[in-house]
DRENDOKE-212535 format. One record per residue (C-alpha): x, y, z. Coordinates in nm, 2 decimals, padded with zeros to 4 digits. Example, Ala and Ser with C-alpha at 12.3 -4.5 7.8 and 13.67 -1.06 7.14 Angstrom:
DRENDOKE-212535
[[01.23, -00.45, 00.78]]
[[01.37, -00.11, 00.71]]
This chain:
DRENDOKE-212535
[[00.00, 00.00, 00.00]]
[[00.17, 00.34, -00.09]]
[[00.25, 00.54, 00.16]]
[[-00.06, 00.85, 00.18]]
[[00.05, 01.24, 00.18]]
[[-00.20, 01.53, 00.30]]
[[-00.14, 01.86, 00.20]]
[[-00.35, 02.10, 00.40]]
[[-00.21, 02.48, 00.26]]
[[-00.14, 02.64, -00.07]]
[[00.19, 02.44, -00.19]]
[[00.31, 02.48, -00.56]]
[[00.21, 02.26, -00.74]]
[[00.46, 02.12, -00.84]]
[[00.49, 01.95, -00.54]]
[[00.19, 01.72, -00.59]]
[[00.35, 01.62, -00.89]]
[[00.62, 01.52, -00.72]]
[[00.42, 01.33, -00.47]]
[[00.23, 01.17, -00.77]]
[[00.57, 01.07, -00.99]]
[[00.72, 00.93, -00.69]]
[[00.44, 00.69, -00.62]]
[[00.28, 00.88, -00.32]]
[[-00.09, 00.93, -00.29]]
[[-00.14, 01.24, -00.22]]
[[-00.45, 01.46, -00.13]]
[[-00.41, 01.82, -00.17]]
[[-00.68, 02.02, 00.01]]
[[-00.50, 02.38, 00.05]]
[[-00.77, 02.51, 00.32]]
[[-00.83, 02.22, 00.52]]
[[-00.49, 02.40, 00.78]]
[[-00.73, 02.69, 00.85]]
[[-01.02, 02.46, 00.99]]
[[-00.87, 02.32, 01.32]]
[[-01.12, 02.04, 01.33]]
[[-01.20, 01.90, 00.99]]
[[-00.80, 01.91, 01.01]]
[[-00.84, 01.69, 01.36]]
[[-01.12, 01.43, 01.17]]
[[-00.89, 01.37, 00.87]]
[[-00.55, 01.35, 01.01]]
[[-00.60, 01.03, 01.09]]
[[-00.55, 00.87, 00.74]]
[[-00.24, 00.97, 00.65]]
[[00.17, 00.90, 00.66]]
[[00.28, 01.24, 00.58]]
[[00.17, 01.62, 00.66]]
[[00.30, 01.90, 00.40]]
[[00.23, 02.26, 00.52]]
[[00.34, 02.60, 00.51]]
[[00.25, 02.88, 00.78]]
[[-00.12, 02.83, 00.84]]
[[-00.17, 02.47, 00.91]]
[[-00.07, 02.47, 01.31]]
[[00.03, 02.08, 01.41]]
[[-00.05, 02.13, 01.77]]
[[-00.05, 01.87, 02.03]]
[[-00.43, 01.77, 01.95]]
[[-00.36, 01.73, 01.58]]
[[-00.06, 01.51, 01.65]]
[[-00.24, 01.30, 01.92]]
[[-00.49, 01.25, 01.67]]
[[-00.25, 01.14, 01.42]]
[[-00.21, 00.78, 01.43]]
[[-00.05, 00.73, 01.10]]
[[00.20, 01.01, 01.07]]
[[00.56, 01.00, 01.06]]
[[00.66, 01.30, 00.87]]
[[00.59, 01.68, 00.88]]
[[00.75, 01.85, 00.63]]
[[00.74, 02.22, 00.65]]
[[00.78, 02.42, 00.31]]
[[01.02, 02.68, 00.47]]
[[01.23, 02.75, 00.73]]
[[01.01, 02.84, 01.08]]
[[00.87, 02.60, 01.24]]
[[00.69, 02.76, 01.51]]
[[00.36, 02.63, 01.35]]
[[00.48, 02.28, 01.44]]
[[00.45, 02.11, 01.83]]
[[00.80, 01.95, 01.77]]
[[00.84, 01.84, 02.13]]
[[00.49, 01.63, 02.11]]
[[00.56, 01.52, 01.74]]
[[00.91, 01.40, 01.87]]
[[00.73, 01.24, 02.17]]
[[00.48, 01.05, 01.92]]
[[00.79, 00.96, 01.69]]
[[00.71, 01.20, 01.40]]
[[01.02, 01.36, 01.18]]
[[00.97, 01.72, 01.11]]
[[01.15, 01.88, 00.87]]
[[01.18, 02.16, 00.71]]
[[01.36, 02.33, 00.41]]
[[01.63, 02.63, 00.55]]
[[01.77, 02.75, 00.25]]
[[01.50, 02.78, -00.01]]
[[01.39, 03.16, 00.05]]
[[01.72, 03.30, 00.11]]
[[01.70, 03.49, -00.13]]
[[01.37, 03.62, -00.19]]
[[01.33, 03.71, 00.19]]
[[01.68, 03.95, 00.15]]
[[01.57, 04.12, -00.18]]
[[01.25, 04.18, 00.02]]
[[01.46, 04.33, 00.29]]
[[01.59, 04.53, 00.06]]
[[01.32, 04.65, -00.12]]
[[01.14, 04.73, 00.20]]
[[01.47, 04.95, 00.27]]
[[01.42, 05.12, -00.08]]
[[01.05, 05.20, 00.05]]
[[01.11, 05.37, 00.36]]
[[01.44, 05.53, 00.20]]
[[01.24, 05.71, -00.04]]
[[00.86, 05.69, 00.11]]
[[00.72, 05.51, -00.15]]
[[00.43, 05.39, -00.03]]
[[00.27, 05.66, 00.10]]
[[00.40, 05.86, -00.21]]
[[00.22, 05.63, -00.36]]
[[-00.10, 05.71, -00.24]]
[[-00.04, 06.04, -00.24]]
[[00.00, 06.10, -00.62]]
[[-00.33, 05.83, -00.69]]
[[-00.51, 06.02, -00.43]]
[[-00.46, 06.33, -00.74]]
[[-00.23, 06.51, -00.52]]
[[00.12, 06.58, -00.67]]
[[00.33, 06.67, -00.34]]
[[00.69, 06.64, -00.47]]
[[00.85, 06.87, -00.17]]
[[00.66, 06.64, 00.06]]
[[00.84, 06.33, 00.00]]
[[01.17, 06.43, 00.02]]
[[01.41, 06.09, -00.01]]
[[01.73, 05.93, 00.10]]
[[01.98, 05.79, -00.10]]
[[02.17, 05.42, -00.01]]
[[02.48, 05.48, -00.17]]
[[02.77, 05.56, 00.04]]
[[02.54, 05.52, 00.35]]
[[02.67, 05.27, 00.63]]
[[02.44, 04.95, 00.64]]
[[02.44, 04.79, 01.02]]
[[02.31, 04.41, 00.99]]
[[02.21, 04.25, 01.28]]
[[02.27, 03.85, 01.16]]
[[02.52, 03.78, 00.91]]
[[02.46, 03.41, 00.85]]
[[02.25, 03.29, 00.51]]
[[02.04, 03.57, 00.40]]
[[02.23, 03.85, 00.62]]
[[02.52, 03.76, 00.38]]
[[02.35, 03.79, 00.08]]
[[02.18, 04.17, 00.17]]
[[02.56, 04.24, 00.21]]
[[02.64, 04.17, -00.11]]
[[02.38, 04.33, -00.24]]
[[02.41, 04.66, -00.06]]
[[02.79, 04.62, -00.15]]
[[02.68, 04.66, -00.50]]
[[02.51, 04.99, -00.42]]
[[02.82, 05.09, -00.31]]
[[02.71, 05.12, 00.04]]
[[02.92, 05.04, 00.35]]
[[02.80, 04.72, 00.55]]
[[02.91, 04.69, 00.92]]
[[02.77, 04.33, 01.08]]
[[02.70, 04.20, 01.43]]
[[02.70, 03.86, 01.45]]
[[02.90, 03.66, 01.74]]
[[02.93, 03.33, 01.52]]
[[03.08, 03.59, 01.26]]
[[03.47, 03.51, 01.24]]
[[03.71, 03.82, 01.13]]
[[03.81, 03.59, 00.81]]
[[03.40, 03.53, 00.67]]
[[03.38, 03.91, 00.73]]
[[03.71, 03.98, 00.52]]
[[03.55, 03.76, 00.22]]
[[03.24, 03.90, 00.27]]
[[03.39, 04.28, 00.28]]
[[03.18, 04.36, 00.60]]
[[03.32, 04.50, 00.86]]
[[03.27, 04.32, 01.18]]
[[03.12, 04.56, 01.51]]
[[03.00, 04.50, 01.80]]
[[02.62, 04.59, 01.87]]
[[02.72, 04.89, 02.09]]
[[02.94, 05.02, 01.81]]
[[02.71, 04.96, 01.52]]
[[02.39, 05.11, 01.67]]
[[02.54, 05.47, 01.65]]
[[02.75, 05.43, 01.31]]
[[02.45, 05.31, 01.08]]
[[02.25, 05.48, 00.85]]
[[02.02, 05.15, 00.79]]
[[02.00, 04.88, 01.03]]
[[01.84, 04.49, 00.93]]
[[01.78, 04.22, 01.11]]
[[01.88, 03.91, 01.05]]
[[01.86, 03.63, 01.31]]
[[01.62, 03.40, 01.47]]
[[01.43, 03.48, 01.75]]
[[01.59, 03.32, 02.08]]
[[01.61, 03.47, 02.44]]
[[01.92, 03.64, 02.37]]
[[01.78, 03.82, 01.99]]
[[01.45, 03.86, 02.20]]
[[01.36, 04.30, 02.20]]
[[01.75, 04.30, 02.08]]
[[01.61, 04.65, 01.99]]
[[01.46, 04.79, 02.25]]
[[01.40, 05.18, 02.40]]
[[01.82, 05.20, 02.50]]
[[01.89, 05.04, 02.17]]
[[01.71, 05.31, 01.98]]
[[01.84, 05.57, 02.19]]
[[02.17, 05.49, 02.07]]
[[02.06, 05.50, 01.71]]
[[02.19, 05.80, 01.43]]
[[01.91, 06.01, 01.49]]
[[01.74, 05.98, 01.15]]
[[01.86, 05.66, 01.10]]
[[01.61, 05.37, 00.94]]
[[01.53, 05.01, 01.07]]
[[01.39, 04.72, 00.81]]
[[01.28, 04.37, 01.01]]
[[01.20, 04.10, 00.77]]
[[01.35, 03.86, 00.99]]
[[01.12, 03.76, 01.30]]
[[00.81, 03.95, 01.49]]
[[00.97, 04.01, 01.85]]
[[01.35, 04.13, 01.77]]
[[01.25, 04.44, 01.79]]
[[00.98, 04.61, 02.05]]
[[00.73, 04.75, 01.90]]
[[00.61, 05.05, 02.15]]
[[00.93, 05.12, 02.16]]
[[01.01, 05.15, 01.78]]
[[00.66, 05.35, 01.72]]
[[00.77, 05.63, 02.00]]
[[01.14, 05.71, 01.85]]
[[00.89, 05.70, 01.50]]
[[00.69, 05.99, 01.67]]
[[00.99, 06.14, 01.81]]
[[01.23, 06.15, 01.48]]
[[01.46, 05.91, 01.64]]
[[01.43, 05.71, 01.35]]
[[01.37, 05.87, 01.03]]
[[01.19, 05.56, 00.92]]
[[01.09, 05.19, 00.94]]
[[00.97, 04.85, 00.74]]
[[00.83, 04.55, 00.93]]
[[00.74, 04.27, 00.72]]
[[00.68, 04.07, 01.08]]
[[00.50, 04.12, 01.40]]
[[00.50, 03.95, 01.74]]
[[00.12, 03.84, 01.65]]
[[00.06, 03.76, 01.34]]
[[-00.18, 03.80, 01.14]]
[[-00.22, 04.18, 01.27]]
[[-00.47, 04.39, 01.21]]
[[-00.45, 04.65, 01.49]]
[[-00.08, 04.72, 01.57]]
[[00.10, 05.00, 01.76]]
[[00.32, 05.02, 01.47]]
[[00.04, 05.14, 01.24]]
[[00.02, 05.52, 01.12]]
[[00.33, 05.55, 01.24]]
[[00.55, 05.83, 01.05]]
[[00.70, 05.70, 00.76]]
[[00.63, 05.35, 00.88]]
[[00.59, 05.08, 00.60]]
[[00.41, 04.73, 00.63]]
[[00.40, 04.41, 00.42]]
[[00.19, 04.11, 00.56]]
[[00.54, 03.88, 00.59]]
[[00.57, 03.88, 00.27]]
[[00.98, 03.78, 00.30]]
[[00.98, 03.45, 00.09]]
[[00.65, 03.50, -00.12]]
[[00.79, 03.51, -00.50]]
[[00.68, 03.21, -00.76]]
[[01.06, 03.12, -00.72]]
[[01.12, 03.04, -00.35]]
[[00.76, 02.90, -00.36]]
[[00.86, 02.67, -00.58]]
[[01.21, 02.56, -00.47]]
[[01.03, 02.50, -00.09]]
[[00.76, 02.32, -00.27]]
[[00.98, 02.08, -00.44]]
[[01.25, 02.04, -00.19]]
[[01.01, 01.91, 00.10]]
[[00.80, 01.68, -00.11]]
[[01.16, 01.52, -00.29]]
[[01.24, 01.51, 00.10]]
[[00.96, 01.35, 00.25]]
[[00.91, 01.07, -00.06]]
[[01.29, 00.97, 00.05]]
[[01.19, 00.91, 00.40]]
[[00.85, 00.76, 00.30]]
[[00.98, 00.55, 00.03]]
[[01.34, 00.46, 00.14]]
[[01.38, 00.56, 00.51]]
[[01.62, 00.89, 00.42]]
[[01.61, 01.17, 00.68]]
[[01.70, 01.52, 00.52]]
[[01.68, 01.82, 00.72]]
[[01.51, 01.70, 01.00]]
[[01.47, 01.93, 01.31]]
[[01.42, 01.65, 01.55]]
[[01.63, 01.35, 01.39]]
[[01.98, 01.25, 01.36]]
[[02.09, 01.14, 01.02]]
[[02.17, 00.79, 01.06]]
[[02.10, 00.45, 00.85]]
[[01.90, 00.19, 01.01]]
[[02.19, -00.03, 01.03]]
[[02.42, 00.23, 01.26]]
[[02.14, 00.35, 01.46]]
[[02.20, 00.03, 01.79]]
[[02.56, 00.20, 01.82]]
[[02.59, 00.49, 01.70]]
[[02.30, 00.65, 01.88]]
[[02.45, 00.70, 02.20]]
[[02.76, 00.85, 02.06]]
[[02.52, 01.07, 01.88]]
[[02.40, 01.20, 02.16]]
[[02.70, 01.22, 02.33]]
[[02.84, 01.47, 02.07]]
[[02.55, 01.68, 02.06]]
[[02.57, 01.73, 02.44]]
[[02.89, 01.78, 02.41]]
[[02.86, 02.08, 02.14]]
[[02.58, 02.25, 02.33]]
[[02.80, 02.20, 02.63]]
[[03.03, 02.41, 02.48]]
[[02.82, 02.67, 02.26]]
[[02.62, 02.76, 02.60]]
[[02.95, 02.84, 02.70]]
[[03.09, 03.05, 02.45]]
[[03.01, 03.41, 02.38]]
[[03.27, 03.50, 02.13]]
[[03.28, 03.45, 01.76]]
[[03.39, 03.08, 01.69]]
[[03.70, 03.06, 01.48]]
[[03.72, 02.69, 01.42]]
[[03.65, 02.31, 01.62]]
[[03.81, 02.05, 01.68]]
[[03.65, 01.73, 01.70]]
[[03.89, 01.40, 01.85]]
[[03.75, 01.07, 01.83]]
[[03.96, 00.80, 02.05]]
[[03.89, 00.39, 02.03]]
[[03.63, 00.24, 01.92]]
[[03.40, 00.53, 01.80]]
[[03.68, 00.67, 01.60]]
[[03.56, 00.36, 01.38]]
[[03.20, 00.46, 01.35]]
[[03.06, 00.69, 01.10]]
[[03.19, 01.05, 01.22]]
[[03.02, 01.28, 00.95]]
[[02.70, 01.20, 01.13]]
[[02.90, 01.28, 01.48]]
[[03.08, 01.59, 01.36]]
[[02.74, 01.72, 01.25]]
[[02.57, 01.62, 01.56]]
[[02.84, 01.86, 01.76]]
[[02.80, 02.14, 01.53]]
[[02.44, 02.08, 01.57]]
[[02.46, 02.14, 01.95]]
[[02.71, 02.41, 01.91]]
[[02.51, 02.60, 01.69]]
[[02.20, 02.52, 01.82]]
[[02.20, 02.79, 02.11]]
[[02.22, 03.12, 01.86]]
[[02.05, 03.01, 01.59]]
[[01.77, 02.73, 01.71]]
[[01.64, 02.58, 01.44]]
[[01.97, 02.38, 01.33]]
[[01.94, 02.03, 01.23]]
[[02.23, 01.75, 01.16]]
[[02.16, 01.83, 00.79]]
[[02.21, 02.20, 00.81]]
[[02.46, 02.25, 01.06]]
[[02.78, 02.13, 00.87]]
[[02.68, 02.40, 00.57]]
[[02.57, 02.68, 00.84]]
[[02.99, 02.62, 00.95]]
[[03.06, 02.65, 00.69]]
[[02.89, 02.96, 00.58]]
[[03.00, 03.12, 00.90]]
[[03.40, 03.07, 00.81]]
[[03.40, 02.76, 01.14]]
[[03.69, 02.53, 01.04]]
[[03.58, 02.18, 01.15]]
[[03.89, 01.95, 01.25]]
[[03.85, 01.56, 01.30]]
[[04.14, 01.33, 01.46]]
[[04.11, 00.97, 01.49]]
[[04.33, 00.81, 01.70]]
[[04.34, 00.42, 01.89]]
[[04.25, 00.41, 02.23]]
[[04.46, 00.67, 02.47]]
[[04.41, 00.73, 02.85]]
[[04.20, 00.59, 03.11]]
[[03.88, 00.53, 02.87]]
[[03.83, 00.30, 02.60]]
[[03.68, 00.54, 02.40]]
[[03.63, 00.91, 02.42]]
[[03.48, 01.21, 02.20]]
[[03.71, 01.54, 02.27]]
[[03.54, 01.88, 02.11]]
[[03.78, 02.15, 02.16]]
[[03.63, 02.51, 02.06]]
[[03.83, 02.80, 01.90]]
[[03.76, 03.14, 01.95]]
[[03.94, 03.46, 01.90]]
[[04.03, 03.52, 02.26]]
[[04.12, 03.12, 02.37]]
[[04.04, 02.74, 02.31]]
[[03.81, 02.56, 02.56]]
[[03.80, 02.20, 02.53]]
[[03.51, 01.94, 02.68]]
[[03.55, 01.50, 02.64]]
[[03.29, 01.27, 02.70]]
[[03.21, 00.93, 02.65]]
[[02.92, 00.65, 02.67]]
[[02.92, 00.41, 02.95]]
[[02.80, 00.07, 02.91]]
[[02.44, 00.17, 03.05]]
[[02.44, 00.35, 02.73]]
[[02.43, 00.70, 02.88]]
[[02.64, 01.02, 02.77]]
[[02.89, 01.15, 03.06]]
[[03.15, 01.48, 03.03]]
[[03.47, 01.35, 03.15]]
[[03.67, 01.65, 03.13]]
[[03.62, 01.99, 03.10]]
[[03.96, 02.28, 03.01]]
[[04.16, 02.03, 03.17]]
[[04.01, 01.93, 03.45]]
[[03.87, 01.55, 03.52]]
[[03.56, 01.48, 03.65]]
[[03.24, 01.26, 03.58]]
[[02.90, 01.42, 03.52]]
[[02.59, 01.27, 03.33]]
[[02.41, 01.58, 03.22]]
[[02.07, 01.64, 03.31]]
[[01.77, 01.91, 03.12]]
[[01.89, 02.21, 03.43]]
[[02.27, 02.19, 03.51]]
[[02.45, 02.50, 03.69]]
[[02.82, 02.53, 03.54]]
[[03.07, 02.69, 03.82]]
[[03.46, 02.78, 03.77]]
[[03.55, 02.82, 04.14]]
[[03.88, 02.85, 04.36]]
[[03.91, 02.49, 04.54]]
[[03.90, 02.64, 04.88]]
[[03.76, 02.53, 05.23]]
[[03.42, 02.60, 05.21]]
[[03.27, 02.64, 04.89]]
[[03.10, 02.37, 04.88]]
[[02.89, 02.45, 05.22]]
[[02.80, 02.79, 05.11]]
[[02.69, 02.69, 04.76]]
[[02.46, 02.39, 04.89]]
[[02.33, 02.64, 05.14]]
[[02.25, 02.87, 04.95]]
[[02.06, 02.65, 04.70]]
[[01.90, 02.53, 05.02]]
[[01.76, 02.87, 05.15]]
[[01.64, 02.89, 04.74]]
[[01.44, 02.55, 04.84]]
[[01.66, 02.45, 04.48]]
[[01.72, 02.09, 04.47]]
[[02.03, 01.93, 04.38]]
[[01.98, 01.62, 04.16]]
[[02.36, 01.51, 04.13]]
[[02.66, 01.73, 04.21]]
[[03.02, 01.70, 04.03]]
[[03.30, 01.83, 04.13]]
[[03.69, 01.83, 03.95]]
[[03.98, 02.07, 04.00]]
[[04.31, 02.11, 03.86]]
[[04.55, 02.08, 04.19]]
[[04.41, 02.15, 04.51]]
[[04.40, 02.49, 04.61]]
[[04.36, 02.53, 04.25]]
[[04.14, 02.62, 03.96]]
[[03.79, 02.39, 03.98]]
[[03.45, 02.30, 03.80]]
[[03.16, 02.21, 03.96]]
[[02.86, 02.07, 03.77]]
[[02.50, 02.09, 03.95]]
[[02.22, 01.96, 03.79]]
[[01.93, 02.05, 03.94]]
[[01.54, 02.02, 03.91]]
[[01.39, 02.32, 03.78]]
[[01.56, 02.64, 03.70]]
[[01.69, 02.89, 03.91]]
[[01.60, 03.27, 03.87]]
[[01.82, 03.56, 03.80]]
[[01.84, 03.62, 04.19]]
[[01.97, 03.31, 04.28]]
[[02.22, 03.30, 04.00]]
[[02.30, 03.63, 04.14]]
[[02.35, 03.50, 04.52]]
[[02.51, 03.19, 04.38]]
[[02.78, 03.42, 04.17]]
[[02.84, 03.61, 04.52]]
[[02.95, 03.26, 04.72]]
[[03.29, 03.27, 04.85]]
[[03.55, 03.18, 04.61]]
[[03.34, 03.14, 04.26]]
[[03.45, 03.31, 03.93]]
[[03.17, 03.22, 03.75]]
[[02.80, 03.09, 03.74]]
[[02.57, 02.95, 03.43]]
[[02.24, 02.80, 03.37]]
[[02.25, 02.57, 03.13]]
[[02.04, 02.30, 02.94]]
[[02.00, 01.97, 02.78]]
């Protein structure tokens, strides 16, 4: 019996002739996404799920979905998609990250050309029968100073761009190594520095806690009075209230949103705002990128329906059916391992260095190099996969290093990921016990054995009487508990690590009060 596809948005179609050449059934109903229960009756009957933005796969809809094992999500965000449940229930999502790349930075751009010159409400102006040419007085691009925010896939190709209008383009981006910017021929700033220099700032970068209001009220204040901002990246990076007072102020001379925190909007402070200009996130809507997403997914998800391939999925390693008994573990051991090491790091990564020792040395390291990278990355940019996060490296100027070597050392097999970054190298080794779990065996240097848990506290601390006592105590009065504790240090009396997990997480007080306990350098919150 072949394997049975729904499609429940508008998809090209081209992809349902892809489904249909492959040997898929397929049943395209484009508007079934935007009725949540006829979506909940039908779901029921099928293998595979292609949607775009509206269809929202929410923990009912995957419940209800007995048959499914693959979303596949024309595009790059996922937020439309419960991928903890679907992971839960066994289902691959996947998406396609680099189909709209283009298409969503010419729309950048074009929305910079609009608010440069105020051609929308121009526009309406001169159809309205008015002919007001000393009211829209413009500004040009060339020779002004372009700030992106996000220099990864599409941030690097609105550089290029703007290069070609002869425009200066200064980035922040702290997975942006000095040698991409060189070959770019961007400049590399910090955020501080490029607020004030800017003419034009974009944004360019998911929407995590850290990118979360990245321009805010301060952020704005610190703007080139006059100067313009274009987000056609994600609703949320920028605050809205804030953006629509330095509007009414003149802070900023202009803005283009093509996203908002809730979308669809229809009422938003943003609105009437001077020399504000809208599009309905309209970033990767051209026949091309429509197209290319269209194809790509349903080519991806007839290889895992038909022959088991796994191609950009968000919530599954890429790994045959024959490696999968061994190889998990270690998969999962290098993943930790990079996220270990990319919550840790806050400079731009130069390179990594990935050394495999005994027996896994033998296995297939691709999929364990791209698992690391996968966890490195994972923190800044969120939606990385196994698939994506080698060419994502790559694209950010990260040298990837692999040694194999026989077994050395205490262990009979280890995985050492050693990070490079402009100011030092940190290095972090784990390796799989015979229960089959994942534990950190050294971290910089310094042995110790750790399994790690979802909420760990990481702490560089003096070995000295007493640390210990306060920093349980402390936890204590917080009525935190401790799950395991983990301790290792260099010499005694000398530099140590200590790794807490705990069972919820602690709150910016307690991190505080925990950074103040006699003899610590340093406190994180990290998670797994």
């Amino acid at each position: 019996m072949a394997p049975k596809v729904l499609i429940s948005d508008k998809l090209s179609e081209a992809a349902v002739n892809t489904f249909k050449d492959r040997g898929i059934d397929v049943d395209f109903q484009s508007n079934l996404g935007k009725d949540k229960e006829a979506l909940l009756a039908a779901i029921g009957h099928y293998d595979g799920l292609a949607i775009r933005s509206t269809t929202k796969v929410t923990e009912k809809v995957i419940a209800a979905a007995d048959r499914l094992r693959v979303i596949g999500r024309a595009g790059i965000g996922v937020d439309n998609v419960d991928i903890a449940n679907a992971t839960e229930r066994g289902i691959i999502v996947m998406n396609t990250p680099f189909g709209n790349a283009i298409t969503t930075a010419e729309h950048a751009l074009a929305m910079m050309f609009s608010v440069a010159r105020q051609i929308p409400a121009a526009d309406a102006s001169t159809q309205a029968g008015k002919w007001e040419k000393s009211r829209f007085m413009g500004t040009e691009v060339t020779g002004k100073t372009l700030g992106l925010v996000g220099c990864g896939n599409i941030g690097s190709i609105v550089a290029d761009r703007a290069l070609g209008l002869r425009m200066k383009v200064i980035a922040f981006d702290p997975f942006l190594t000095p040698e991409r910017a060189k070959a770019l021929g961007v400049e590399k700033v910090e955020l501080e520095q490029l607020l004030p220099r800017a003419d034009f700032i974009t944004l360019h970068t998911p929407l995590t806690d850290k990118t979360r209001n990245i321009i805010d009220a301060d952020a704005l204040s610190k703007m080139k009075r006059g100067a313009f901002l274009i987000n056609c990246a994600r609703g949320g990076l920028a605050d809205e209230t804030a953006v629509r007072a330095a509007l009414d102020s003149g802070t900023l001379g202009g803005a283009a949103f093509d996203v908002f925190v809730d979308e669809p909007t229809k009422d938003n402070v943003l609105f009437g705002g001077l020399n504000f200009v809208s599009t309905p996130h309209l970033g990767a809507s051209t026949k091309e990128a429509q197209e290319n997403v269209a194809l790509q997914v349903a080519e991806q998800m007839c290889d895992y329906l038909l022959n088991g391939a796994v191609t950009n999925a968000l919530n599954m390693p890429s790994i045959s059916a024959d490696e999968a008994p061994k190889l998990t573990p270690y998969v999962k051991l290098a993943e930790q391992l990079g996220s270990f090491a990319g919550q840790l790091t806050e400079t731009a990564i130069e390179g990594i260095r990935l050394e495999y020792a005994g027996v896994v040395a033998e296995m297939n390291t691709n999929a364990l190099t791209a698992a690391a990278l996968t966890g490195l990355l994972t923190p800044l940019l969120q939606t990385v996969n196994m698939v994506s996060a080698p060419s994502l490296a790559k694209n950010r100027g990260i040298e990837v290093e692999e040694i194999k070597r026989a077994q050395k050392g205490a262990y009979e097999t280890y995985i050492r990921l050693t990070v490079l970054t402009e100011r030092q190298e940190r290095s972090v080794a784990g390796t799989v016990f015979a229960d089959g779990k994942p534990r950190i065996i050294q971290v910089k240097g310094i042995n110790m054995e750790a399994e790690l848990g979802p909420h760990m506290l990481y702490i560089t601390n003096e070995d000295k009487p007493g640390f210990i006592g306060h920093l349980g105590t402390e936890l204590g009065n917080h009525e935190v508990n401790i799950a395991t504790f983990n301790l290792g240090r260099m010499t005694a009396g000398g530099d140590a690590i200590c790794l807490v997990e705990i069972d919820e997480p602690v709150s910016r007080e307690v991190m505080d009060r925990l950074a103040a306990v006699s003899h610590v350098k340093q406190v994180k919150s990290l998670a797994f």
